[in-house]
C-alpha positions in Angstrom: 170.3 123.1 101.1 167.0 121.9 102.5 166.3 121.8 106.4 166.0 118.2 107.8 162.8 118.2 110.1 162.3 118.0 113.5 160.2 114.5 112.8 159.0 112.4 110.1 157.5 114.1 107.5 155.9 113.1 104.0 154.0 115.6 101.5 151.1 113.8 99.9 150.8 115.1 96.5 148.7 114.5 93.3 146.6 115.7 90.8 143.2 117.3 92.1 140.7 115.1 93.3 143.0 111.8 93.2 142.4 110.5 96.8 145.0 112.4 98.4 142.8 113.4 101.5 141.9 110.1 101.9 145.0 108.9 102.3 146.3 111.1 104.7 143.0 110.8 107.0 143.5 107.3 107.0 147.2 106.9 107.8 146.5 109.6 110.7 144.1 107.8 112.0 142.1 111.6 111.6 138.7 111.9 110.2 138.5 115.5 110.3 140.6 115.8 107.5 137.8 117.2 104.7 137.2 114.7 101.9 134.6 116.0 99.3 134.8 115.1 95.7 135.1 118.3 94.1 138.1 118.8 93.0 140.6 121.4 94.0 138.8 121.4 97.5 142.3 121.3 99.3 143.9 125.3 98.3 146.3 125.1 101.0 148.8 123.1 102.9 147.6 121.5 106.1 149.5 119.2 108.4 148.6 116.5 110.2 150.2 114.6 112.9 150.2 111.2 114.5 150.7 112.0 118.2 151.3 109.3 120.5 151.5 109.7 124.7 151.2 113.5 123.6 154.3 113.2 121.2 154.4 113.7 117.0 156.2 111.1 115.9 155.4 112.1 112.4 153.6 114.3 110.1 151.2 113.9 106.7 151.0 117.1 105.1 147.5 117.2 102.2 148.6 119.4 99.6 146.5 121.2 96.9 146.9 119.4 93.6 149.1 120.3 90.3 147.2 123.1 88.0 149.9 123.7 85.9 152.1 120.3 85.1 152.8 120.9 82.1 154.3 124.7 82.2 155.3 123.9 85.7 157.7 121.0 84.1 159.2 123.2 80.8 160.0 125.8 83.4 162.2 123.2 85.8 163.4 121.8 83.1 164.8 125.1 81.8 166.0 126.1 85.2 167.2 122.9 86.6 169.9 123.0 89.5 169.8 122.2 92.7 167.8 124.9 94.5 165.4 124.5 91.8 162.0 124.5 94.1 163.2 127.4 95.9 164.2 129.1 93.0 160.8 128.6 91.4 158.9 129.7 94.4 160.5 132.8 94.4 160.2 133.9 90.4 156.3 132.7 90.2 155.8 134.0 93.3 151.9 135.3 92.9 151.3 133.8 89.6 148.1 132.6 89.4 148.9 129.9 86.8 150.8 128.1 89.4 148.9 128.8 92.5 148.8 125.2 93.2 152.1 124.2 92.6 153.4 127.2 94.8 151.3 125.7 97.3 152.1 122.2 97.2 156.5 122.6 96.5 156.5 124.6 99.8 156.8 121.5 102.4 158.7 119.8 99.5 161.6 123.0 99.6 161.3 122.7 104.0 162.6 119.0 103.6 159.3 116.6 103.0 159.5 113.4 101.7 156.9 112.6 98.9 154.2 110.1 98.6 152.4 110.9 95.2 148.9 109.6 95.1 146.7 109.1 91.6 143.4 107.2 90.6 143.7 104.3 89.2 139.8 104.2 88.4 140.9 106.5 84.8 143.7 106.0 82.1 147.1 107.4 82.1 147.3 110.6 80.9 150.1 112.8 79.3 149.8 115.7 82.8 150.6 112.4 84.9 153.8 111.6 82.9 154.5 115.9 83.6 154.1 115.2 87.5 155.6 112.0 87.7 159.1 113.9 85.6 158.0 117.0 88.4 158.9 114.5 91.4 161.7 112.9 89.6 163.7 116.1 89.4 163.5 117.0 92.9 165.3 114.3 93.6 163.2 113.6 96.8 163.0 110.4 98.1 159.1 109.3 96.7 156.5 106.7 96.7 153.9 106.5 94.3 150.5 105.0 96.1 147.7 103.6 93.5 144.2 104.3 94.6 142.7 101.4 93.8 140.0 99.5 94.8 141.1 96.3 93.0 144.7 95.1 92.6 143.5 93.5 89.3 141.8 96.6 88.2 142.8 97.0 84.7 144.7 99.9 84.6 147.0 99.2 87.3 150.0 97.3 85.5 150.1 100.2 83.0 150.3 102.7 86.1 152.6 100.7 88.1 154.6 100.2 84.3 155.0 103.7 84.2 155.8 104.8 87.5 158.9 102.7 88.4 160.2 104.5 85.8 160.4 108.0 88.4 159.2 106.4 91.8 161.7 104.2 94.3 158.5 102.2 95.4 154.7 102.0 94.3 151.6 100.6 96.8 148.5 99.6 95.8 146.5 101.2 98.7 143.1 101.7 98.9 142.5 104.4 101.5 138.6 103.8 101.9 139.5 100.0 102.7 142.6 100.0 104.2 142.8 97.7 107.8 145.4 98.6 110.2 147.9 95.5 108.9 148.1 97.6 105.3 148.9 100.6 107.3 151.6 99.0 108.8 152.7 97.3 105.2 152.5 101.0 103.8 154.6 102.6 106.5 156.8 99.1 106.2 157.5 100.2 102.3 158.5 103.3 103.4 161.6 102.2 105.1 162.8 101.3 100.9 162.8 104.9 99.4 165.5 106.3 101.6 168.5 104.5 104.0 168.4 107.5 105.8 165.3 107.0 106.9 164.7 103.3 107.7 166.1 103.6 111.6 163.9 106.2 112.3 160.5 105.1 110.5 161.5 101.2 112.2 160.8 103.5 115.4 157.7 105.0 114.4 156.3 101.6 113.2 157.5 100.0 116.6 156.0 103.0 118.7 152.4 102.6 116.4 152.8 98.7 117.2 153.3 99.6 120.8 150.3 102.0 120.9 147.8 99.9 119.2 148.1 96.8 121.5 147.4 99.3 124.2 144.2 100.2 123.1 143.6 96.6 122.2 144.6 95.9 125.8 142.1 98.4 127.3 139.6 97.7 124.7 139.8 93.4 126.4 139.2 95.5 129.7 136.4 97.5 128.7 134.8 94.5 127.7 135.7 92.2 130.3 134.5 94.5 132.8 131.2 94.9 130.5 130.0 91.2 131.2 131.2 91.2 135.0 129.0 93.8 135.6 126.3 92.6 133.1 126.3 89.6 135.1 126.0 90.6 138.5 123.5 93.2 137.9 120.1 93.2 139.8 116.9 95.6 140.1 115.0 95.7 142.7 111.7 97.3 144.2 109.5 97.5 146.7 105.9 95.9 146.4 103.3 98.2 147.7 100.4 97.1 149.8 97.7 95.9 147.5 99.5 95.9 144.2 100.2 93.0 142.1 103.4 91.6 141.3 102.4 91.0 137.5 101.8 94.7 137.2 104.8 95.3 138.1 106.8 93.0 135.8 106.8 94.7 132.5 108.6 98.3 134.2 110.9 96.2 136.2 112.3 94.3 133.3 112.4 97.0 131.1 114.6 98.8 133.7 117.0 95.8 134.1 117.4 96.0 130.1 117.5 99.3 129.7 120.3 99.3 132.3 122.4 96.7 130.4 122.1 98.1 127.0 123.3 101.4 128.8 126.3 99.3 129.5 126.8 97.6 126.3 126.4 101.3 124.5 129.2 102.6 127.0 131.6 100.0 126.4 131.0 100.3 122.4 131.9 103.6 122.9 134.7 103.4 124.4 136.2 101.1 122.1 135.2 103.8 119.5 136.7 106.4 120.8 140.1 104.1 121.7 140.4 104.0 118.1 139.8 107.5 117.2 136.4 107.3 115.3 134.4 110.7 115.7 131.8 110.4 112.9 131.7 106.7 112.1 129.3 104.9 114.7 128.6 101.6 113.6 125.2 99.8 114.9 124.9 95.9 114.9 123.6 95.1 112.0 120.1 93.9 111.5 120.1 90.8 109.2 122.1 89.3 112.5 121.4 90.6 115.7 118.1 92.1 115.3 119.7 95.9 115.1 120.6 97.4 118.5 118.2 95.5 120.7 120.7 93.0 122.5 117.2 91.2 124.1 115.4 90.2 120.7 115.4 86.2 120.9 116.9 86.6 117.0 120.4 88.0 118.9 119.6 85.0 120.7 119.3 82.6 117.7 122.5 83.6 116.0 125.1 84.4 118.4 126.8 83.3 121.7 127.0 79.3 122.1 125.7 76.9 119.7 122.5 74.8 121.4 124.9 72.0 121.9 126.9 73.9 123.7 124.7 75.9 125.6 123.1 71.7 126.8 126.5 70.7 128.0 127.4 73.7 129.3 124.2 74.1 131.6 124.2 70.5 132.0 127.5 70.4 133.6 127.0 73.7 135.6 123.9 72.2 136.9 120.5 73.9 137.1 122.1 76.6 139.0 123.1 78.1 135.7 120.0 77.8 133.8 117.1 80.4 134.5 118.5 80.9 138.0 114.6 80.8 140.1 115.4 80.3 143.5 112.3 78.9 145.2 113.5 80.2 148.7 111.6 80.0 152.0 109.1 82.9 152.2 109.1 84.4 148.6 107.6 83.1 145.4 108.5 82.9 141.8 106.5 84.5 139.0 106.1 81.0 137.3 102.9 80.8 136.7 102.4 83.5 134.8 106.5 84.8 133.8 107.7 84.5 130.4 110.7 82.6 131.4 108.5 79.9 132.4 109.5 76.9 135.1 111.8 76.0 133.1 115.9 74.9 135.0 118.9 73.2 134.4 120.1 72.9 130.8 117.0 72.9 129.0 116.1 76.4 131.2 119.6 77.8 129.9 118.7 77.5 126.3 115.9 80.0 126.1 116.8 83.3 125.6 116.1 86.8 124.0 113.2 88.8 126.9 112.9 85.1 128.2 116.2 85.1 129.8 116.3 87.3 132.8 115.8 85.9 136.4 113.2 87.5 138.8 112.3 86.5 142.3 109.7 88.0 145.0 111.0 87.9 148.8 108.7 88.7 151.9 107.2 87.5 154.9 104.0 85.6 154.0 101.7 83.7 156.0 100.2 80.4 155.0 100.8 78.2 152.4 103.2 79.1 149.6 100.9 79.6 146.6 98.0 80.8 148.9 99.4 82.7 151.6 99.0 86.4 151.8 101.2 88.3 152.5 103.0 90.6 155.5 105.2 93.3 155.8 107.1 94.3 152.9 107.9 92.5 150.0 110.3 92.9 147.5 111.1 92.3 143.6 113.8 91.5 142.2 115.3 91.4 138.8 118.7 89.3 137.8 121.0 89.0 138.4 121.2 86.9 134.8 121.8 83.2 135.2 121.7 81.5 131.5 125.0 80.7 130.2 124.3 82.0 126.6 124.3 85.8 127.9 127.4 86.6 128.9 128.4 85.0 125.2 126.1 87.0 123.3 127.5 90.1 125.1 130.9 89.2 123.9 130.0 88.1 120.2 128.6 91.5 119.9 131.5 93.2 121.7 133.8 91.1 119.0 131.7 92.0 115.8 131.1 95.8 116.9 135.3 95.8 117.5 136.1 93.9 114.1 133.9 97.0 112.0 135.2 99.4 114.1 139.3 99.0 113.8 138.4 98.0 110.2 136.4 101.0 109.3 139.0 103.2 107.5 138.8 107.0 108.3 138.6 108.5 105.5 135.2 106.0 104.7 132.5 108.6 105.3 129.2 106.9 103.9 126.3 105.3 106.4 127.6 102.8 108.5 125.5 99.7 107.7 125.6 96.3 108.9 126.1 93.7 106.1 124.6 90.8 105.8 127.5 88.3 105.3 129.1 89.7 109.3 130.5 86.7 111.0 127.9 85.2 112.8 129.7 84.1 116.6 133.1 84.3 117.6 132.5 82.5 120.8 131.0 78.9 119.2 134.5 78.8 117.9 136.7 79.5 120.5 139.3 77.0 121.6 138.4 75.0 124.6 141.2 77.0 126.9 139.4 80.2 125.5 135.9 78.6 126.3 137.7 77.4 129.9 138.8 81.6 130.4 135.4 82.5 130.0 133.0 79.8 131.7 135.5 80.6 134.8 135.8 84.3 134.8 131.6 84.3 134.2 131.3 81.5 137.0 133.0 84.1 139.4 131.2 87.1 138.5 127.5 85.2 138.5 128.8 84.3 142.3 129.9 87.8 143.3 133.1 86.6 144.7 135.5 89.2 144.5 138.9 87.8 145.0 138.0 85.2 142.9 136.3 88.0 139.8 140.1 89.9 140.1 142.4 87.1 139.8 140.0 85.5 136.9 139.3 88.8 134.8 143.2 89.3 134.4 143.1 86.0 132.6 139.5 86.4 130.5 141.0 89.9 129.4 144.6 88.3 128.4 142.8 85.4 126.4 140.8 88.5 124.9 143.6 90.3 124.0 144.7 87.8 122.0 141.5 87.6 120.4 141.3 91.2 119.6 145.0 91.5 117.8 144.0 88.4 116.0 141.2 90.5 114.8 143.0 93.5 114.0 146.6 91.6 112.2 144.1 89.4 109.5 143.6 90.7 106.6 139.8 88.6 106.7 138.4 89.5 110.1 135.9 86.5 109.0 138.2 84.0 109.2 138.1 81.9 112.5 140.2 83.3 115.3 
């Protein structure tokens, strides 16, 4: 009698070079599972676990593929009984004809459930009928999983034809494409090939629910906390005796963005590393937001508000909200010669891109404002950012590097690019209580008032949580949320 083990555990088995790696990488969430495509790269069993709050709740174990289906199935056939896996183990023990089914029957004899994986991309072939009769006679409980890039794909009827003929369920599943919903489905068809089974994998599924709204929840967090401190950053220097403002400007503002893109990297990488991602790194994608440069006035063009918006928005907010100059008593603006311009109000807050970022000089000065020289110290200062379109393009790009990233199967191990048809932004199709979250959370953090920035973050990260599992439950991340 076979041994019932400690957790969930499914052998995923095949013919050489079929996709089984892939599979497994993708359903544990693991990318350091090796996928090449030569075959008979996998020569031994390894297991991998899904751990969650440091406990295995169940196990995928990558097995080496059949060499020998068609002896391997005369000789069951001739021995059949009910210790029939351990009794071939033990008389081919060292026989090199069957080195990979020794291999690949061992976590099958300990009590492993199958999942048998095959290519839908080639015809049906007489070994595959041999391994699908192999699986039959164990009598295990077994899925059958068609790699398959397209359900339509020709060949798939006359594989799924044949295997409900040996298999208690078959998935199309293509492991290089697969979102975290047809994970779930997957796991979800599961629960069919064996009562025994369906209490404990409704379990698993509800503790890998459980888990990923938690990095949802902390990944709303990460970048709620991104634009709050996006917005009340500020840089500031001293003017030496002598020197000119304007020489200054260039250093200063390329500090200030250098210090938000430092931010914006941080947070994408978090999120990345929330969802378990060690090789793939996905970079904006150029045909939208200009590559990685969040300041290029293209970022500006196609995401955050639409210029309707971004006109009643400043209009309502009042000039305060547009390029954010303060003309105080004893300090100047850079108007004259700044590439923001004079520029306030709602017209002011639809510039954008290197235009954007408020600066100010403060100091003593003697005389006239625009002629009078100046005493003591003086001081400049960069941001903190006023226009209402950049907390908005912080958060479209926070959304589209999200979308890729929880969507980017592991087992996909080509270049990350950026495609041309990515959703352009999320935030010019928000509801207007989703639009009310963030004008009043970004409000608060542009002011600096504390008790107001902790009661209204809860509520911008709770409307982005929403966001977020929207994201991650649609089968078309481009459709509106």
């Amino acid at each position: 009698m076979k041994d019932t083990p400690q957790v969930l555990t499914f052998a995923v088995v095949g013919h050489p070079n079929e996709g089984k790696s892939s599979v497994v990488s993708t359903l544990t969430e693991d990318d350091s599972v090796r996928i090449t495509p030569l075959p008979g790269e996998t020569s031994v069993c390894r297991s991998f676990p899904v751990i969650i709050d440091g406990s295995e709740i169940m196990r995928f174990i990558d097995t080496p593929g059949f060499q020998s289906p068609h002896a391997t199935l005369e000789w069951l056939q001739a021995n059949a009984g009910p210790d029939m896996l351990q009794s071939f183990l033990r008389h081919n023990a060292g026989d090199p004809r069957f080195r990979g089914e020794l291999e690949l029957f061992k976590p099958l004899a300990e009590g492993a459930e199958i999942i048998y994986v095959l290519d839908a991309s080639r015809p049906l072939r007489s070994f595959d009928i041999a391994e699908m009769e192999i699986l039959r006679m164990t009598g295990i409980p077994r899925m059958a999983v068609i790699n398959a890039k397209e359900e339509d794909d020709g060949n798939v009827q006359i594989w799924r034809d044949e295997l409900r003929k040996h298999f208690n369920a078959v998935r199309v599943f293509n492991a290089h494409k697969a979102t975290y919903a047809q994970r779930l489905a997957l796991l979800n068809s599961l629960k069919s090939i064996d009562q025994e089974w369906e209490s404990p994998l409704a379990a698993v599924i509800e503790s890998l629910e459980d888990d990923w709204l938690q990095r949802v929840t902390q990944s709303a967090w990460l970048i709620t906390r991104l634009i709050g401190r996006a917005l009340r950053h500020q840089v500031s220097k001293s003017i030496p005796p002598g020197q000119e403002p304007r020489d200054l400007l260039e250093n200063i503002l390329q500090e200030y963005r250098d210090h938000i893109t430092a931010l914006e990297r941080e947070t994408h990488l978090g999120i990345r590393r929330l969802f378990k991602h060690n090789i793939f790194d996905y970079r904006l994608p150029e045909q939208i937001v200009a590559g990685d440069d969040l300041f290029q006035e293209k970022t500006w063009r196609m995401l955050g508000l639409s210029p309707t918006q971004v006109a009643a928005t400043g209009a309502v907010a009042g000039s305060g909200v547009g390029l954010g100059l303060d003309a105080i008593a004893g300090g100047s603006s850079l108007g004259a010669f700044a590439l923001v311009g004079g520029l306030l109000g709602a017209g002011g807050a639809l510039l954008g891109g290197r235009r954007m970022i408020t600066y100010e000089i403060k100091g003593p000065r003697m005389g006239p404002f625009q002629y009078g020289k100046p005493i003591g110290d003086q001081l400049f200062i960069v941001g903190p950012n006023r226009n209402v379109r950049f907390p908005f393009i912080l958060l479209d790009r926070a959304l589209i590097f999200f979308a890729n990233t929880i969507n980017w199967a592991h087992a996909r191990r080509e270049a990350v690019q950026g495609s041309a048809d990515e959703p352009g932004s999320f935030a010019a199709h928000f509801s207007d209580s989703q639009s009310r979250a963030c004008n009043a959370f970004f409000q608060a953090a542009r002011a600096g008032d504390e008790t107001k920035i902790q009661s209204l973050e809860e509520s911008m990260a709770d409307m982005l949580i929403d966001v977020l599992m929207a994201l991650s439950t649609q089968e078309n991340r481009h459709s509106g949320l």
